[in-house]
PAZAPA-4460 file (N, C-alpha, C; in steps of 0.05 Angstrom, whole numbers, plus 32768, in hexadecimal, padded with zeros to 4 digits):
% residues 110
    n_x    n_y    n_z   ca_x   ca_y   ca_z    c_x    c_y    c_z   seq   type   mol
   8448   7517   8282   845B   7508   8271   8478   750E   8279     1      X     A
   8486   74F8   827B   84A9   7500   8285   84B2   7507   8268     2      X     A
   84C5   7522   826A   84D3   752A   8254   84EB   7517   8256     3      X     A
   8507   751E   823E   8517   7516   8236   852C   7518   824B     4      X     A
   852A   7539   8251   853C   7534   8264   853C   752D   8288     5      X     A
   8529   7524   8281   8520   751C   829A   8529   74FA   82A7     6      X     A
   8527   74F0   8285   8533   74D4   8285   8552   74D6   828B     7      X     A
   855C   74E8   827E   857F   74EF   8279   8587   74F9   8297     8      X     A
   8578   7500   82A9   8576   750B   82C4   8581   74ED   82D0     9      X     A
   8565   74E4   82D3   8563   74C6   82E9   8574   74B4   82DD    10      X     A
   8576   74B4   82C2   8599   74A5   82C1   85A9   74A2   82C7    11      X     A
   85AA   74BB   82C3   85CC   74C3   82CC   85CD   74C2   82ED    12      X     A
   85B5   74D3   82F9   85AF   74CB   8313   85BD   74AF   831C    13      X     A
   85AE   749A   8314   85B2   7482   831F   85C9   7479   830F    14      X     A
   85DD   747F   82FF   85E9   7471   82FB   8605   7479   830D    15      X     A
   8600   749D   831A   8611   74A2   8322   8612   7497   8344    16      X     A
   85F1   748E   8346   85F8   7483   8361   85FC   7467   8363    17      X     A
   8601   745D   8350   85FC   7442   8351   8629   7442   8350    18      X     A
   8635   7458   8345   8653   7458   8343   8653   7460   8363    19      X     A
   863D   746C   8377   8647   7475   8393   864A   745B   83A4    20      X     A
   8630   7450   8399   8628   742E   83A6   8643   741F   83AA    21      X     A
   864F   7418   8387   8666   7405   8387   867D   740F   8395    22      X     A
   8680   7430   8396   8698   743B   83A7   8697   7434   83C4    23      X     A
   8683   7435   83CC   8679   7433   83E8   867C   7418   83F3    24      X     A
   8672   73FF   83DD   8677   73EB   83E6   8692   73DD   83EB    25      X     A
   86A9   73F0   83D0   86C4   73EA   83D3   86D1   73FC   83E3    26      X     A
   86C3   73FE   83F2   86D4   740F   840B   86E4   742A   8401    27      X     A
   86D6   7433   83ED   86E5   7457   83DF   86E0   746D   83E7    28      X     A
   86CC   7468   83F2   86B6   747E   8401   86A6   7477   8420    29      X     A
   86AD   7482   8432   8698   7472   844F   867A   7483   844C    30      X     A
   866F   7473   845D   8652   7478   8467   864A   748F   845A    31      X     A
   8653   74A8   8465   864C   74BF   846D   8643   74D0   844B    32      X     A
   865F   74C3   8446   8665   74CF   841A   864E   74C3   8410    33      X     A
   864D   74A4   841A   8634   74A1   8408   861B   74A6   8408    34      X     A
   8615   74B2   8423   85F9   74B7   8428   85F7   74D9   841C    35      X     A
   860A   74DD   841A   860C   7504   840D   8607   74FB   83F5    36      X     A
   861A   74E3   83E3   8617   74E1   83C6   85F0   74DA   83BE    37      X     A
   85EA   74CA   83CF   85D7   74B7   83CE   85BE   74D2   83CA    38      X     A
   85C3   74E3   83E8   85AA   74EF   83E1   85A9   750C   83D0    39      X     A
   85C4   7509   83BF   85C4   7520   83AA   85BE   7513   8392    40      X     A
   85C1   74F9   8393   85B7   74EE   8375   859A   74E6   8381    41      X     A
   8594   74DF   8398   856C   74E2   8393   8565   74F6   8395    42      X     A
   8574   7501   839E   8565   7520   8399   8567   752B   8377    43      X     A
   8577   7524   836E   857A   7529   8350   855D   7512   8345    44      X     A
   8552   7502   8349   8542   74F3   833D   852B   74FD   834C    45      X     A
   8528   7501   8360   850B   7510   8366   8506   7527   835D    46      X     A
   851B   753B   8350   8515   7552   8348   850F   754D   832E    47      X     A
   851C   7538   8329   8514   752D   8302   84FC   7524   82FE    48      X     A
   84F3   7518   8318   84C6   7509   8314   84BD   7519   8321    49      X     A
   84C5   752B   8335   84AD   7547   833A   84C2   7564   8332    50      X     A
   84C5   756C   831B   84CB   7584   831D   84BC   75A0   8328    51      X     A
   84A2   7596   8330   848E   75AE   8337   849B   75B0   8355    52      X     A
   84A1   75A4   8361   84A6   75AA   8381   84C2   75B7   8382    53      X     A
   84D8   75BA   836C   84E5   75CD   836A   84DA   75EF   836D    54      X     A
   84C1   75E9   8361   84AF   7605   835E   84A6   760D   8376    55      X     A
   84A1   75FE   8380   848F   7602   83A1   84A5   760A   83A8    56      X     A
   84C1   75F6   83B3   84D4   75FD   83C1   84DA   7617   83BB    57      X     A
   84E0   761E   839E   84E9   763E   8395   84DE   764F   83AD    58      X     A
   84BF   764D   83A3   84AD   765E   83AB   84B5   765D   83C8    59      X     A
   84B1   7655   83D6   84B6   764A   83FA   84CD   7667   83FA    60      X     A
   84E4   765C   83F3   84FA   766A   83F8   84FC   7687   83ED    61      X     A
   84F1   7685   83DB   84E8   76AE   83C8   84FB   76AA   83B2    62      X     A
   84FC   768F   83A7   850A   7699   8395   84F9   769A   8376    63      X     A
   84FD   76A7   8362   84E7   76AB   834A   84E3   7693   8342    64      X     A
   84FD   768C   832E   850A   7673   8321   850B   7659   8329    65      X     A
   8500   7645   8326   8503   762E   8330   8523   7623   8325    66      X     A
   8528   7624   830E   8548   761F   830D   8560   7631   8314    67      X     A
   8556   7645   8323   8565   7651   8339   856B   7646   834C    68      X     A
   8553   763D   835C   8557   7626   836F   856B   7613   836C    69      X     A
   856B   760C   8355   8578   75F0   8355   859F   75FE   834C    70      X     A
   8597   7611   8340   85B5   761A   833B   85C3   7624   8358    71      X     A
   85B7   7630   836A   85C3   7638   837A   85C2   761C   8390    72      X     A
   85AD   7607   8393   85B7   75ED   83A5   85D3   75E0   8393    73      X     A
   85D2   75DF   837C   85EC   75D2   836E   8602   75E6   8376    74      X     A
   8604   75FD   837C   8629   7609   8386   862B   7605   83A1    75      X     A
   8610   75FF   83AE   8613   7601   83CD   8627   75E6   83D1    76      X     A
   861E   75CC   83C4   8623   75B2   83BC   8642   75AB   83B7    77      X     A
   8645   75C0   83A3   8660   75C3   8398   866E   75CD   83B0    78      X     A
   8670   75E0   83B8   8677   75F2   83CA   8682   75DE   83E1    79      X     A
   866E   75D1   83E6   866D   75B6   83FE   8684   759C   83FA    80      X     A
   867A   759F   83DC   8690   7588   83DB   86A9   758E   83D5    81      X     A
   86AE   75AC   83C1   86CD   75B3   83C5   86DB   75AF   83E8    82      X     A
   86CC   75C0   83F5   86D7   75BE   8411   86D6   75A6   8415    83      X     A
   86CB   7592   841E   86DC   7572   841D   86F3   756E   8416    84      X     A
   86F5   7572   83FB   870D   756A   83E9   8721   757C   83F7    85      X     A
   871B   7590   83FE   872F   75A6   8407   8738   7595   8426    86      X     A
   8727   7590   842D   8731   7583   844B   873E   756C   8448    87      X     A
   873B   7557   8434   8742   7541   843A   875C   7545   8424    88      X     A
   8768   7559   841E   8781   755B   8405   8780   7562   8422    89      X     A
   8789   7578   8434   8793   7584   8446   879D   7572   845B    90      X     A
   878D   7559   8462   8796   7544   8474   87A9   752E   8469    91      X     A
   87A3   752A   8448   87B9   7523   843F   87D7   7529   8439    92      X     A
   87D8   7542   8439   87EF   754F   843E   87FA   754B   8458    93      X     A
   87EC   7558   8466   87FB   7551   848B   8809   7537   8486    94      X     A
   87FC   751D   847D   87FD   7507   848E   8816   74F6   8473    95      X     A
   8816   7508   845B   882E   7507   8450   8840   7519   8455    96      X     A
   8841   752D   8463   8851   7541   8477   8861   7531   848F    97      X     A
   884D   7528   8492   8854   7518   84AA   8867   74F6   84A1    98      X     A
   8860   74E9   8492   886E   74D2   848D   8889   74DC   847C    99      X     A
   8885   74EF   846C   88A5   74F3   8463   88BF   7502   847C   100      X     A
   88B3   7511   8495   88BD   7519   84A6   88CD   74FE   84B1   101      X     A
   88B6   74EA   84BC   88BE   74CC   84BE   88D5   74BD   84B8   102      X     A
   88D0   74BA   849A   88E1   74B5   8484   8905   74B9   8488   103      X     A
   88FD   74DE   848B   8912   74E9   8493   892A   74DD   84A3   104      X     A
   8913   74E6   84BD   8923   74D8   84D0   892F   74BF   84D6   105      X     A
   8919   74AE   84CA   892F   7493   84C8   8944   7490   84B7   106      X     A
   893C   74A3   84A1   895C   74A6   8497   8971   74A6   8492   107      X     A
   896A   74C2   84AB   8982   74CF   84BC   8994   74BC   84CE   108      X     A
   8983   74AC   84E2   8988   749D   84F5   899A   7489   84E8   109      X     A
   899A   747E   84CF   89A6   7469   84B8   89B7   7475   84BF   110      X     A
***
């Protein structure tokens, strides 16, 4: 029998991929984001209709806890996606580094 929060899982699941879908199609996100978003929210819905293969996986790897597993794949996740954000603020800067330098100079040249 599916529990409660199991429903509250694959909801949210799909509703949050269904916000990756419409980003993706409005050009917010390329390819690459969405196939990361895509298979963290099926992966969030396959762990919600088989939670036993969290158990196996535990086991596989040595860990006791099956929601260990899943706490330590969720920081790896996090982890992954801060560094993105960290890279792509970092290229945003340059390339507003770079156009106010620009700026400058035409300025100057005035």
């Amino acid at each position: 029998m599916i529990e409660p929060i199991q429903i509250i899982a694959i909801l949210f699941a799909s509703f949050a991929w269904s916000r990756a879908l419409f980003r993706f199609k409005d050009r917010k996100i390329n390819s690459s984001e969405f196939v990361f978003w895509s298979s963290v929210w099926f992966g969030v819905i396959v762990i919600s209709l088989m939670p036993k293969f969290i158990g196996y996986f535990s086991t596989y790897l040595g860990i006791k806890r099956p929601i260990d597993s899943i706490i330590y794949a969720s920081i790896i996740i996090i982890f992954y996606v801060v560094f993105r954000i960290y890279v792509k603020l970092e290229n945003f800067e340059q390339q507003l580094t770079k156009l106010t330098r620009e700026m400058a100079i035409k300025e100057k040249k005035k």
